[in-house]
C-alpha positions in Angstrom: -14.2 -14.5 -6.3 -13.3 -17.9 -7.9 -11.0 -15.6 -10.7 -9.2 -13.6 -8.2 -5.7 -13.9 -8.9 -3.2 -12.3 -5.7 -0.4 -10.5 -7.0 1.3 -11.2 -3.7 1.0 -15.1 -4.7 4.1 -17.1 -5.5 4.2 -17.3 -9.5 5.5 -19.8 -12.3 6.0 -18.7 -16.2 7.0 -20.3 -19.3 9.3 -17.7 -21.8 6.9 -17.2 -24.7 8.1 -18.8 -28.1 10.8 -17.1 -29.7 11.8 -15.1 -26.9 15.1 -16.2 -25.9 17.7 -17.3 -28.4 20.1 -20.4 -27.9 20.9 -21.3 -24.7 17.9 -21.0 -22.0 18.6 -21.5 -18.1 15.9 -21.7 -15.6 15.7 -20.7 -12.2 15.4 -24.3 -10.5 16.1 -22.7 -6.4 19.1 -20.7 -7.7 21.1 -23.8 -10.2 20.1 -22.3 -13.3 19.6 -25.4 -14.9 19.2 -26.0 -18.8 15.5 -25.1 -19.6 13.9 -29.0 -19.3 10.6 -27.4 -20.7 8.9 -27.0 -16.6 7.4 -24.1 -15.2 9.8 -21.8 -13.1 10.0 -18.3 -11.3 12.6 -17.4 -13.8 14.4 -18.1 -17.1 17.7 -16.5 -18.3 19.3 -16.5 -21.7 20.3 -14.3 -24.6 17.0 -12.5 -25.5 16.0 -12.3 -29.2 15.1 -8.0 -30.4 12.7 -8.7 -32.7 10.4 -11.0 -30.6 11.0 -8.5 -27.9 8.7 -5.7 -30.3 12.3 -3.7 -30.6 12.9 -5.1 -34.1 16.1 -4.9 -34.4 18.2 -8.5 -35.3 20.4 -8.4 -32.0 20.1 -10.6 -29.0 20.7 -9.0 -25.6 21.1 -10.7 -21.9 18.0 -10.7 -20.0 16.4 -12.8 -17.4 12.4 -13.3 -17.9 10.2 -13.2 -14.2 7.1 -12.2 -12.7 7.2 -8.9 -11.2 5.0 -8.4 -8.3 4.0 -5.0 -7.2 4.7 -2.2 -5.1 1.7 -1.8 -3.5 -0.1 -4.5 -1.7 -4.1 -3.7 -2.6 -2.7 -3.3 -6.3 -4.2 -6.0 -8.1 -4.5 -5.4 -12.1 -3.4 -1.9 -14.0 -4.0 -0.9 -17.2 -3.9 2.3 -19.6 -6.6 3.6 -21.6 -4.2 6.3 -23.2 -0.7 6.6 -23.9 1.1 6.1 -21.1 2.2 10.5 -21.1 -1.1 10.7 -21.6 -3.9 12.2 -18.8 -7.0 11.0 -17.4 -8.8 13.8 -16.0 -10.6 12.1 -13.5 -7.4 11.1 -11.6 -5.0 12.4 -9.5 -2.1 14.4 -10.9 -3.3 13.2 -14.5 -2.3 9.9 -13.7 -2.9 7.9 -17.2 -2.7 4.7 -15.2 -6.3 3.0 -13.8 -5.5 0.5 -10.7 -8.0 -2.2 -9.3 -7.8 -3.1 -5.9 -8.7 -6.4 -3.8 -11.8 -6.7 -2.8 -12.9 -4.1 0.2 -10.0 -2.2 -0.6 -10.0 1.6 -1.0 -6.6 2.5 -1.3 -3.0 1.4 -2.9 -2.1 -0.2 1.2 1.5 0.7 0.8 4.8 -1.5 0.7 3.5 -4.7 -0.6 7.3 -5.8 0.9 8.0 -7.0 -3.1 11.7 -7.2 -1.8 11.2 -10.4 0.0 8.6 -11.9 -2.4 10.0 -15.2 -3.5 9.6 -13.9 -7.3 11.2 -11.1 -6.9 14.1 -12.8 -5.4 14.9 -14.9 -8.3 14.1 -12.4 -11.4 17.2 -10.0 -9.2 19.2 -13.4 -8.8 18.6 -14.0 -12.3 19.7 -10.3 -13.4 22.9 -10.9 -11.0 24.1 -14.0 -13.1 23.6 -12.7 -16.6 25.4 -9.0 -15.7 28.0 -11.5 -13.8 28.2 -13.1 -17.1 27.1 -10.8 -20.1 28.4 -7.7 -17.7 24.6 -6.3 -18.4 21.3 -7.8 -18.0 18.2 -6.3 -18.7 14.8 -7.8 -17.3 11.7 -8.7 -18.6 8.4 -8.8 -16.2 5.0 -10.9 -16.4 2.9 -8.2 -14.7 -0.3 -8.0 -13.5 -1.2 -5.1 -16.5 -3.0 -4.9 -19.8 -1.5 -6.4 -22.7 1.6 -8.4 -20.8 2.6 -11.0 -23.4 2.9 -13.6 -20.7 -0.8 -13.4 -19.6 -2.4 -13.4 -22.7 -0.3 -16.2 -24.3 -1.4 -18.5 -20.7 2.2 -18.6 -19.5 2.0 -17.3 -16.1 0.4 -19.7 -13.6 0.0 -19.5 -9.5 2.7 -21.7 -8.3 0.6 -23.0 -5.9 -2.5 -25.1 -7.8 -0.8 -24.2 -11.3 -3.9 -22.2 -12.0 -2.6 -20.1 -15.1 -3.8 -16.7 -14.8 -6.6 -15.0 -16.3 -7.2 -11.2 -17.1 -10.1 -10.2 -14.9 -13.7 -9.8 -16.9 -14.1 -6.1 -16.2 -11.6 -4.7 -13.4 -13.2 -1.6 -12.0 -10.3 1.6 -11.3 -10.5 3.0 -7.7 -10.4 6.7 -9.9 -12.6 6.8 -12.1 -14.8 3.0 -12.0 -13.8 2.2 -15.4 -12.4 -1.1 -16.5 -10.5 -1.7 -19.9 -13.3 -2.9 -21.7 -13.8 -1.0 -25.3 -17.4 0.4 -25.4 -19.4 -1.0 -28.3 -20.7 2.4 -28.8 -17.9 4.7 -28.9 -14.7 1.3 -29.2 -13.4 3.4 -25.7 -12.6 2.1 -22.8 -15.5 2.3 -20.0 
């Protein structure tokens, strides 16, 4: 599967435009060097409200990373309701649709995220801004519908720079549906 993007991969982002105000540090193997414009597992600086979607004209600390996930067969997740919401067909309720790797079945437990390389530097990240700012809040490039990062093209597999893509039509190990709006009904299917 030539679009198959591991979650488990080792991942570079660029902060989207207007996200951080002033000063911006990047990760650069823990110097936290002025951002230089390259790709990095991390960026820190004084985060601009409104760009954030709170709307308020406020900046707060915050360090920008890729977050990868708990679960190691987790590859994409997404909502097709608000996220109290319920999907019948799932356990518990659970609004949330997950797509696996290929030949998976189930989640496939710890994924180990606390030794993945990206998660690593987004905590290092959060240490120097609260060592700093005495606070710091994150911000995550995820692996779910409607991540800013994704869609804008500024996440990208460190390995071959391939910038990720969101899959055609996932398929949810509940329910089979992807995110894709019906034409008939404008629903997810």
């Amino acid at each position: 599967m030539s679009d198959f993007f591991d979650p488990q991969d080792t991942y570079e982002l660029r902060p989207p435009e207007g996200f951080f105000r002033g000063e911006v540090r990047r990760y650069a193997d823990g110097e936290w060097l002025p951002d230089d414009g390259e790709w990095d597992m991390a960026f820190i600086g004084m985060a601009d409200a409104k760009e954030d979607g709170i709307g308020a004209a406020f900046t707060y600390p915050c360090c920008l990373m890729y977050d990868p996930p708990y679960q190691k067969n987790i590859t994409w997740s997404w909502l097709t309701t608000h996220w109290r919401g319920e999907v019948a067909e799932h356990p518990r309720g659970n609004p949330w649709h997950y797509s696996l790797r290929p030949g998976a079945t189930e989640w496939g437990g710890d994924a180990g995220r606390d030794r993945h390389p990206n998660y690593n530097a987004g905590r290092k990240g959060m240490s120097k801004m609260s060592s700093e700012h005495s606070c710091a809040n994150g911000r995550h490039a995820e692996f779910h519908s409607g991540n800013d990062n994704i869609e804008a093209g500024l996440l990208r597999r460190a390995s071959d720079k391939a910038i990720v893509v969101v899959p055609d039509e996932p398929e949810c190990m509940y329910c089979g549906r992807s995110w894709l709006p019906s034409p008939s009904t404008g629903k997810a299917t």
